[in-house]
Each structure stands twice: as structure tokens, then as C-alpha cells.
C-alpha positions in Angstrom: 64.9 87.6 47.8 67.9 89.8 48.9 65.4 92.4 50.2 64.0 89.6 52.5 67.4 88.5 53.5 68.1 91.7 54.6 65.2 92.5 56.6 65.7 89.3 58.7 68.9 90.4 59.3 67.9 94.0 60.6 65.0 92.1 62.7 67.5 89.9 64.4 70.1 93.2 65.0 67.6 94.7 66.5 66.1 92.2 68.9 69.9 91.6 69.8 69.8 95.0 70.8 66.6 95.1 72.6 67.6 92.1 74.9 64.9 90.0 76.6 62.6 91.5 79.7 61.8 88.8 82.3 58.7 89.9 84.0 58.2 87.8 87.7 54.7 87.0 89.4 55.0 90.2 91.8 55.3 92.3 88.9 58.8 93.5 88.6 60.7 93.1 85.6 64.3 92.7 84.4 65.3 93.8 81.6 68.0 94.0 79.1 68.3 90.5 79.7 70.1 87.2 77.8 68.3 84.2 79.1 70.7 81.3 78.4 69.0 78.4 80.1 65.5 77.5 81.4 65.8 74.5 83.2 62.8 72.5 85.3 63.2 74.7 88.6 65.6 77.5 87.4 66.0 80.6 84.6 69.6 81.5 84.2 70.3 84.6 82.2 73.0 87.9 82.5 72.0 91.5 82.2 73.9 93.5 79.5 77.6 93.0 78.8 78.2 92.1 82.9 80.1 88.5 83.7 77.7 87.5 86.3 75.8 84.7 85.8 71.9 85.3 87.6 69.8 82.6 88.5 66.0 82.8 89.6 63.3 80.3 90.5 61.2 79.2 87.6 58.0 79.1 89.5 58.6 83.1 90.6 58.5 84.0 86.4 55.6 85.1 84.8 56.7 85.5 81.6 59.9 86.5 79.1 59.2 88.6 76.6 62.6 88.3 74.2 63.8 91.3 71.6 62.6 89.6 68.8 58.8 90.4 70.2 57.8 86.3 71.2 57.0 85.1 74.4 57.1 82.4 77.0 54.4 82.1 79.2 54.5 80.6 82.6 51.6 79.3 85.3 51.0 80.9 88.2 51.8 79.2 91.5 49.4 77.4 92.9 48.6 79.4 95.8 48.8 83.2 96.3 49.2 85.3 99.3 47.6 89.0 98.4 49.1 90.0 101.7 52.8 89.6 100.5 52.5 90.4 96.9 55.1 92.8 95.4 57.4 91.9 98.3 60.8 90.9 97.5 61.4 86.8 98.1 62.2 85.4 101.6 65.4 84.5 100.3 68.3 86.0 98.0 68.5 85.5 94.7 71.4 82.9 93.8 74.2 84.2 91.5 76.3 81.7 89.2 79.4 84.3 88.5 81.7 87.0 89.7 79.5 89.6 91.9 80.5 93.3 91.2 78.7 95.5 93.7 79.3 99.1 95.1 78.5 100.5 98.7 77.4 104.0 99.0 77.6 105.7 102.8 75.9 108.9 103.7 74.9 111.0 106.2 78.2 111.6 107.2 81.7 113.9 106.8 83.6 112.3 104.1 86.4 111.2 106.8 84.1 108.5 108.5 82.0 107.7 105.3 85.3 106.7 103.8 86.4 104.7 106.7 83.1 103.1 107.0 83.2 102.3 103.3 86.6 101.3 103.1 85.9 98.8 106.1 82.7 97.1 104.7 84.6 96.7 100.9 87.5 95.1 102.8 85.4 92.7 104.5 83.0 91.6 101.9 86.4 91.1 99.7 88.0 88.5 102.1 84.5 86.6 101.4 85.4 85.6 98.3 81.9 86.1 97.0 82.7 89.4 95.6 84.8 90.1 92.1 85.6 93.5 93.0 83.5 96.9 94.7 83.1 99.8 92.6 82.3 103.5 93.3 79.2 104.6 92.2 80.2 108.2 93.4 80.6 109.9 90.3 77.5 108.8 89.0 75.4 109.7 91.9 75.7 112.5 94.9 74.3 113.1 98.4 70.8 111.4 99.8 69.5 109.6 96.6 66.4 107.6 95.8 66.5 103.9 95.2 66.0 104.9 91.2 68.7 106.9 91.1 71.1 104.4 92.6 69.8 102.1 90.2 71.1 103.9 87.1 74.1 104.6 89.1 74.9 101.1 89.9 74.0 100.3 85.6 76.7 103.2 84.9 79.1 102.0 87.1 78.8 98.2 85.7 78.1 96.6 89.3 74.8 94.2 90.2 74.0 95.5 93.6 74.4 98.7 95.7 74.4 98.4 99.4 73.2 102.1 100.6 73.7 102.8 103.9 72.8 106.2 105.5 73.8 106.9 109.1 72.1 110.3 109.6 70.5 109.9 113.0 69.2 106.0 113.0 71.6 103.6 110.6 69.7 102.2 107.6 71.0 99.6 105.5 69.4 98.6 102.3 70.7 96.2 99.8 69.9 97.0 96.2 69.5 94.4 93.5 70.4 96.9 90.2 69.3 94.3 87.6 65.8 93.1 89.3 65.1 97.0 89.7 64.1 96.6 93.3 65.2 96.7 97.4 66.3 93.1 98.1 66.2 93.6 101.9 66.6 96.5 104.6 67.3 97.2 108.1 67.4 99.9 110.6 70.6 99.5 112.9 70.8 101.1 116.8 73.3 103.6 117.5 75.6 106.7 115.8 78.6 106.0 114.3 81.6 107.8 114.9 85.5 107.6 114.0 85.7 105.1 116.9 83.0 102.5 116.2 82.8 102.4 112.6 84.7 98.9 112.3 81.9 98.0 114.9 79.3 99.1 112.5 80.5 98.1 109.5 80.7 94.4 110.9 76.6 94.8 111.9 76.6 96.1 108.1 78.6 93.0 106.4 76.5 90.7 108.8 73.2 91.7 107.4 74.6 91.7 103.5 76.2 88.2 104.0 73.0 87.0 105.4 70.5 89.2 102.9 72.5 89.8 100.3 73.3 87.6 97.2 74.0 84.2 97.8 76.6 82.6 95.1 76.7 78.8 93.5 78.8 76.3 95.7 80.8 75.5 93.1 81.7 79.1 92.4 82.1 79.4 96.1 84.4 77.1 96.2 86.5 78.1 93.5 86.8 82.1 94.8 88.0 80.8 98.6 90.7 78.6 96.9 91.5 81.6 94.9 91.1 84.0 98.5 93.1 81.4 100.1 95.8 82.0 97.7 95.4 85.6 97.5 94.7 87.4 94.2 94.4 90.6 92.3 96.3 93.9 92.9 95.9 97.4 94.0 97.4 100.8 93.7 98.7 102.6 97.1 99.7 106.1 97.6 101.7 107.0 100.7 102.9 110.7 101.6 105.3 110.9 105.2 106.0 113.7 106.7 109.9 112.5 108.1 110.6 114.5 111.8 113.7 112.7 113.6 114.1 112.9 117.2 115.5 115.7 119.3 117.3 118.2 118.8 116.9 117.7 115.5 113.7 118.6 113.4 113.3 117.9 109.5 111.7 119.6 107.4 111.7 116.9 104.9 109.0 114.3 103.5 108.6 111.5 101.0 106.3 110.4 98.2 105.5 106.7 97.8 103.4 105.2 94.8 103.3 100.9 94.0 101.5 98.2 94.0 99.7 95.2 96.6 99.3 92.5 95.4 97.3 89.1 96.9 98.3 88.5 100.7 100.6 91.8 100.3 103.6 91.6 99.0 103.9 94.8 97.3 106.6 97.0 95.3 106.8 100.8 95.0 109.5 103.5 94.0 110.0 106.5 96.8 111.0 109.9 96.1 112.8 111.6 99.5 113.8 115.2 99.7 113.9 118.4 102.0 115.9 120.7 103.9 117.4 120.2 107.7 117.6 122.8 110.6 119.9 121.2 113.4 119.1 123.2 116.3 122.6 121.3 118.2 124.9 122.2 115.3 123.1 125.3 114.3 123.8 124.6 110.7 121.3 124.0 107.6 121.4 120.6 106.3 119.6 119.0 103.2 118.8 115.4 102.4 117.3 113.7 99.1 117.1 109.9 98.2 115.2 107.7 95.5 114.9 104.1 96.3 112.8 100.9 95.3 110.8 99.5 97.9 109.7 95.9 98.3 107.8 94.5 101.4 104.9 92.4 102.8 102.2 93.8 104.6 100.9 91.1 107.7 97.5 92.3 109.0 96.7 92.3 112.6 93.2 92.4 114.7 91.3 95.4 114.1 92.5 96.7 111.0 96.2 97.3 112.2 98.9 95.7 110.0 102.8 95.6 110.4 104.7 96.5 106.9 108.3 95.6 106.4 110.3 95.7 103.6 113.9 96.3 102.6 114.7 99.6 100.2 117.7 100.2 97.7 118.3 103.2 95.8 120.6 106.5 96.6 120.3 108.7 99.3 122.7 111.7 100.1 122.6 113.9 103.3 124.5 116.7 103.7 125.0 117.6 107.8 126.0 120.3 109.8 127.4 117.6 112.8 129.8 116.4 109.6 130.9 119.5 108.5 128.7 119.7 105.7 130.0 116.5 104.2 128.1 114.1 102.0 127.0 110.7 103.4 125.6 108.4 101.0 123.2 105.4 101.5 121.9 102.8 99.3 120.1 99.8 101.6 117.7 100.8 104.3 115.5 97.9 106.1 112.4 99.8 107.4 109.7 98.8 109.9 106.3 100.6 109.7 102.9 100.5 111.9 99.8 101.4 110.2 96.2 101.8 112.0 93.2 102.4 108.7 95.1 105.2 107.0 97.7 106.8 109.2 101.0 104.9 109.2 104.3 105.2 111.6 107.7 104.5 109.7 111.5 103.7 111.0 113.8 103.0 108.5 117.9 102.1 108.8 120.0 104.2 106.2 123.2 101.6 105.3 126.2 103.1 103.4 128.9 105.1 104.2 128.1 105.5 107.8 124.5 104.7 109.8 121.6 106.8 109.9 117.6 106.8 110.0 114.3 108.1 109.3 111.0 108.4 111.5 108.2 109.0 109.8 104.4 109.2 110.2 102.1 109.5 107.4 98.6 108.6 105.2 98.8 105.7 103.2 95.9 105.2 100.6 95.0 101.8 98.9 92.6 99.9 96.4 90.3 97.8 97.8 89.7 95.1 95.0 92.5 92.5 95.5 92.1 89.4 97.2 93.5 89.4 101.0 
């Protein structure tokens, strides 16, 4: 009797394991599969350990074949058009959850590809329709076939890939990682460059909105209250180079690391330091400061955004005009411009006496909070 017991536990490990395989009328197949609920038009089921929540027509299933080897078989439809069999549906497959997905550019330098990539991530973000994008880069390297970007977009944990190469002609095509197949694609006119790829990447977002996975109302609804409120955080990373106007040049930078959160509020720490030639004094002069910063970022048309903030920490200058003495600040509003990645700074040094900083820099971010 125990040995029984036993071996109807094992069998029902291992169809756990094995998942279920949904097989559709074209012939593709999903597997790894849960099916939770088959309803009188509709099969919902998740793939592996991911949150999303899939949802396919009943009357595209063949049949589901579940780990523990037993089947459900399904009638075909009751007409058939040879000439479109194996094509992917007219429409996109609706999905009940959170949609992870990654987009992988190439065909270009790694300057544009990441501005183009940045771009479409930060648009299909303020749709609400997407949980967060994911690189599939270290996974996956140069031109690669829609297989490999399969098991790439199955490492990284994300449902859909859009690929987009942009040697010569743009192509767009938007990968569906648990259904195994090319949703849709589309060739695009034109070669991008550093100046139109906002241009671009709009043509790209249009045809994913459109192609692309279409979400449940209701979970619609629920992610643009939650955009509307802002949500979710990223890391930023910000290194200025700090020249101040003539006739005095520094030599002199600073490091920024924090966090954004939601609409952009963010807070970071600063690290200031370097040495000062003052070409009117003729004297060496040397400066070093560590402050908190806390701000709001307000974004503008075309990707520019105005940053302002207020820091407080310690900063002590030492100046050839003051004889070499020591001024020390510990409040300093700032003021900074920021176009994509390179950012212009002013910021007013308050303590002892007046001063301030001009900076212009490269400010890196996440792309997975909710604008």
C-alpha cells in the first residue's frame, strides 16, 4: 500500500514539473504551461513561474496535453482557410496580468541603439500596460534568429521581445516568447540617426501598441490609476565635469548616485572634489564637498526635462582670490537642464560667503518606474 502511495506521489511531482503543452489549430504549441481556467470562449493559463496571466480563444485550441500525460481534445472550427494556416491571428493575444517584455535594437553603434532603446522602454512604460522592460542582452549578442531570442526572452523572465534592426531598411518584429512564434512585423522607411531616433522610436511604439499585446480592461484600468499616480523606482548615476566661467577653469568633478521614484521626486548623495588653477590670481586652489541631494524632475516635450532640487552637506574651498582661506558651504539650491543623457547644472553654494558651480555631465537612469 505505501509503495502505491508513493508512486502516486512521484507521478504527480513529475507532471508538476512537466507543466501542460497547449497545442493551437495552426500547429504551434505552448508549453510549460498551468491552464487555470477553460471557460466557453476562453483558456486562461501562465507559463512557468511568470505573474502574467495569458488568455487565448478557445476555438484557436486544438488540444492540451497536461504533465500528467491526459488530454483535452477540442473541434476544429468550422471552416478553414489553407491559405492562412500557420499564420499568426489577425489580432493580439489578450493578457490578464502584468506584461514583462524586453526590446532588443541592432544594426547600430551602441550610442544610438541605446537611445533608441531607452526611448521605446520609456514610452511603452507611460502606457501602463507594461510591469517593467528587461535586457535580454546578456543572454543574447549581435543579429540573432527569432529562436535564439526566444530562449533569451525565457532566461531573462519577460513574455515578449520586440527586435528591431535598423541596418539599412528598419524592421520591427514583435515576439511572443511563450506562444514560440512572430506575433507581427513591419518594415519601417528611412535610417535612423542620433537626430531622429525619438522619431523612430514613436513609428516603433505605434506598431507595438497597435500589434502588440492587448491587456484586460480591468487590468488596464487599474495600471493607468497606478501611472496616474506614478509608481516604482529607479537607480540614476550622474558624473559632471564642474568648469566655472572665465578666468577661472576647474579641474574638478562630482559623482552622483540615488534614486527616482514615481513622477520624479528623487534623492541621491554627491561626492565633490578637485583641484583649481585661477589663471586671475595665479594661485592653486582646491575644493571638496559631500552633500544630500533631493529634487523633482518635471519632463518637457521631446525628452527634455528641468531638475531642481535643494542640497545640504559640507563643502570647503580653499581660494587663491581669499588668500588661501577656507570658505565653507552647507545649502546649495541647484537648477539643471537635461536633453536624453547629457545634463547642464548651476548650483548656489550658501555658507560663509556666496559661490557656485556650472556643470555639464551624463546622467544614467532605470527605465522601469512608472512616469
Amino acid at each position: 500500500m505505501m509503495k502505491k502511495v508513493t508512486l502516486f506521489l512521484l507521478a504527480l511531482l513529475c507532471s508538476a514539473a512537466l507543466g501542460d503543452v497547449i497545442t493551437m489549430q495552426d500547429g504551434r504549441t505552448v508549453e510549460n504551461a498551468a491552464v487555470l481556467k477553460i471557460g466557453t470562449e476562453e483558456i486562461e493559463y501562465r507559463i512557468g513561474d511568470r505573474p502574467t496571466l495569458y488568455s487565448v480563444k478557445k476555438s484557436d485550441v486544438a488540444k492540451i496535453t497536461y504533465g500528467d500525460g491526459t488530454e483535452d481534445l477540442f473541434d476544429l472550427p468550422a471552416k478553414s482557410d489553407p491559405a492562412t494556416a500557420g499564420a499568426a491571428p489577425d489580432t493580439p493575444a489578450a493578457v490578464k496580468g502584468p506584461v514583462m517584455a524586453s526590446v532588443y535594437v541592432t544594426g547600430v553603434n551602441s550610442m544610438i541603439g541605446g537611445t533608441l532603446s531607452k526611448a521605446i522602454n520609456t514610452t511603452l512604460m507611460k502606457t501602463g500596460i507594461y510591469e517593467g522592460m528587461e535586457s535580454i542582452d546578456k543572454h543574447v549578442s549581435g543579429t540573432a534568429s527569432d529562436a535564439q531570442l526566444i530562449n533569451a526572452g525565457k532566461q531573462a523572465g519577460v513574455g515578449y521581445v520586440f527586435a528591431v534592426n535598423v541596418a539599412g531598411q528598419i524592421s520591427v518584429r514583435i515576439i511572443d516568447v511563450g506562444m514560440s512564434a512572430v506575433m507581427a512585423q513591419v518594415s519601417l522607411d528611412g535610417q535612423i540617426t542620433a537626430v531622429n531616433a525619438t522619431g523612430i522610436a514613436k513609428k516603433i511604439v505605434d506598431f507595438i501598441l497597435k500589434e502588440g499585446p492587448q491587456p484586460d480592461p480591468e487590468i488596464m484600468a487599474l495600471s493607468e490609476t497606478k501611472t496616474a499616480r506614478g509608481g516604482g523606482s529607479d537607480g540614476y548615476f550622474t558624473m559632471t565635469w564642474l568648469p566655472v566661467a572665465s578666468p577661472v577653469y576647474w579641474a574638478a568633478g562630482s559623482l552622483q548616485a540615488g534614486w527616482v521614484w514615481g513622477k520624479g521626486k528623487f534623492f541621491g548623495f554627491e561626492l565633490v572634489g578637485g583641484s583649481i588653477k585661477d589663471y586671475l590670481w595665479e594661485g592653486q586652489n582646491d575644493v571638496a564637498g559631500l552633500n544630500l541631494n533631493l529634487g523633482n524632475v518635471y519632463e518637457l516635450p521631446n525628452e527634455f526635462k528641468l531638475v531642481y532640487g535643494l542640497s545640504a552637506g559640507f563643502w570647503a574651498s580653499a581660494s587663491a582670490m581669499d588668500a588661501y582661506g577656507v570658505n565653507i558651504y552647507i545649502l546649495a539650491p541647484f537648477l539643471r537642464f537635461r536633453y536624453q543623457f547629457v545634463e547642464l547644472s548651476n548650483k548656489l553654494l550658501i555658507g560663509n560667503g556666496v559661490s557656485y558651480q556650472l556643470g555639464i555631465g551624463l546622467h544614467f537612469e532605470g527605465t522601469k518606474r512608472f512616469r
